[in-house]
N, C-alpha and C positions, 0 to 999 in steps of 0.2 A: 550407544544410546543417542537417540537422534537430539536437537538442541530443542532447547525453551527459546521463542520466538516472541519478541517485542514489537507490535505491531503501531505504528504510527501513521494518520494521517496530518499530510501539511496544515500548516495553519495558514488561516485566512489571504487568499488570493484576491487581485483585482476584480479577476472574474468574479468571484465568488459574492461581492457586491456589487457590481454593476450590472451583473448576469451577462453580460455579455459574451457569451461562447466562443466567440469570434477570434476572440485575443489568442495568438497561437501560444502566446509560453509567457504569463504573464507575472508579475513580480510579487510578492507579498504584499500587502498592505502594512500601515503605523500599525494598523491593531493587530495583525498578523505577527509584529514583529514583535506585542508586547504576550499575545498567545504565546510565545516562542520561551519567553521569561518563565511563564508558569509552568511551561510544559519542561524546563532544565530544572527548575527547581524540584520538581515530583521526580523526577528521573534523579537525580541526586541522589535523592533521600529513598532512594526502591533500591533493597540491597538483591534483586536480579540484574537491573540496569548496571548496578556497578559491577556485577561478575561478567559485562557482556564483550566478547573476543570479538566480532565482528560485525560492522554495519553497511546494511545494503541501500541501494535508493534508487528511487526511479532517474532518470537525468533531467527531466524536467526541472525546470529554474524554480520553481515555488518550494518544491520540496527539496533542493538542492540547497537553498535558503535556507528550509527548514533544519535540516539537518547541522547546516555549520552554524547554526545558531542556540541549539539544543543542547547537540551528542559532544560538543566542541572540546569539551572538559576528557572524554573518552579518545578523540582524538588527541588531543595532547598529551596523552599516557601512553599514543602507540597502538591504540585500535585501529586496524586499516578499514578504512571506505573504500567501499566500488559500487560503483553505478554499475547496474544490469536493468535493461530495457524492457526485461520482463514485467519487470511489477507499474509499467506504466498505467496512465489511465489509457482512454479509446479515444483517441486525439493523435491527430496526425504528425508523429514523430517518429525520430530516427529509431531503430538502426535503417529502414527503406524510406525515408522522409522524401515527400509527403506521400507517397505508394502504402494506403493501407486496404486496397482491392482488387490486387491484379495476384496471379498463383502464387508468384514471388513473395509477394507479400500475406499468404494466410494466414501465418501464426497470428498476426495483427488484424484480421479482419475485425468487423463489429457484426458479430453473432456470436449467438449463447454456445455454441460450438466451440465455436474459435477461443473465446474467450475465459470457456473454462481450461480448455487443455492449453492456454498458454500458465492459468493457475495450477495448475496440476502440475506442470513444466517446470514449474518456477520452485513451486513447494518439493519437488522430486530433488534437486537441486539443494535445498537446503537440507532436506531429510540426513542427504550421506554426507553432511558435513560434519567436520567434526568438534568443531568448538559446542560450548554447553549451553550459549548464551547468542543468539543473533538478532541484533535490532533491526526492521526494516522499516522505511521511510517511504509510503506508498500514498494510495487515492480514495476518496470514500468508497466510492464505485467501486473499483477494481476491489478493496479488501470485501466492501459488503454484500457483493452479488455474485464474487467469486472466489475469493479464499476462505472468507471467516463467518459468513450470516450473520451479522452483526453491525449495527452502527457505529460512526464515528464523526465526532463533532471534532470541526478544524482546532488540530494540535490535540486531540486526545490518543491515548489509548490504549491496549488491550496485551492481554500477555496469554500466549498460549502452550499446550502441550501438543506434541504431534500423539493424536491415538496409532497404535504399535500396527504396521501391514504383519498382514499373518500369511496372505498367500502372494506369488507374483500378480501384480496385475489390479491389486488393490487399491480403491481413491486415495489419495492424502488428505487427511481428517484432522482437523485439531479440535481440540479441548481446551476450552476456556477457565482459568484461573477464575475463581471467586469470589476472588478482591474484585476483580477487575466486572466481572460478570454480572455482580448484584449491585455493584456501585454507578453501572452505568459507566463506564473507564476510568483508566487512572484519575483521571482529574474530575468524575463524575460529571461530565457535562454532554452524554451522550446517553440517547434513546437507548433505554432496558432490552426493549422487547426483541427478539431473532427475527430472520428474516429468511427466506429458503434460496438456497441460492441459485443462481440459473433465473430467477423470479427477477422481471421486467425486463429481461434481455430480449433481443428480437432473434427468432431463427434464422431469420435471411436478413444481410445489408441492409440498409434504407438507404443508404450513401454509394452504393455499389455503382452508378452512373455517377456520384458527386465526387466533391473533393471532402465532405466528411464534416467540413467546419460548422460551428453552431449546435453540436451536439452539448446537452447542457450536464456533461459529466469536467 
């Protein structure tokens, strides 16, 4: 049976109030790091989060942050963390840093193409895993435009089911918890309403001549 999936975005980044995009991997903020507090404390007390055998994270600094500031309690019990570059946001990093539009580099391009099938990628990947419980530590962007159609307020979030593939060749679907769904996220401070995913992606680069920076994901 594939796992029940803990989906989290970082909480509050430099960027994230200064807007400036610019900032290649930017740190948490004070308030970012008091989000962080609310967000260990809800995860405590959620007895899925305490059944959870594995946590994944994008390697980005904000949500790397995020995580050893949250899940920490879950790491000192012997949950393993790994970073996997999949669940990035669309910002110019490793594993081809700063190459995110040359062949080499598709999986990471910035199209709605690319960008699903690296969620698809990512979500196939956790399907055949076999713990029952996996927490990931990702991007608004990335979860709400291509894993989950759903919002996320920095440090909230959401818990899903994978819907069952029946044939090969099947998208990877999740299903959203109830709690989590009508409360707006775990900590309820995230927009209700779904959002279709693929919606506001671009078909083609915009960056595809650039180096990508300034995109305000």
């Amino acid at each position: 049976m594939p796992p029940t999936l803990i989906l989290i975005r970082h909480a509050q980044a430099q960027h994230n109030v200064s807007r400036d995009f610019s900032i290649p991997d930017p740190d948490l903020t004070e308030e970012g790091h008091k989000q962080c507090e609310d967000l260990r404390k809800s995860l405590i007390e959620n007895p899925l989060a305490q059944q959870a055998e594995l946590i994944i994270v994008s390697p980005l600094r904000r949500v790397v942050q995020t995580a050893l500031s949250s899940v920490d309690w879950l790491i000192e019990k012997g949950v393993e963390i790994e970073a996997d570059a999949g669940w990035q946001d669309f910002s110019k990093v490793d594993p081809v840093f700063p190459d995110k539009t040359s062949p080499v580099a598709s999986h990471y391009h910035f199209t709605k193409t690319a960008i699903l099938a690296r969620a698809q990628a990512s979500m196939k990947k956790l399907y055949e895993r076999s713990e029952k419980v996996i927490i990931v530590v990702s991007h608004s962007a990335f979860l709400r435009l291509a894993v989950s159609g759903y919002w996320y307020f920095n440090a909230d979030y959401r818990i899903f089911d994978f819907v069952s593939i029946k044939e090969p060749g099947d998208s990877y679907q999740l299903l959203q918890h109830e709690s989590t769904r009508e409360n707006g996220g775990g900590l309820g401070r995230s927009w209700v309403d779904p959002i279709v995913l693929g919606s506001e992606l671009p078909e083609e680069d915009p960056d595809a001549e650039g180096n990508g920076n300034g995109r305000g994901y």
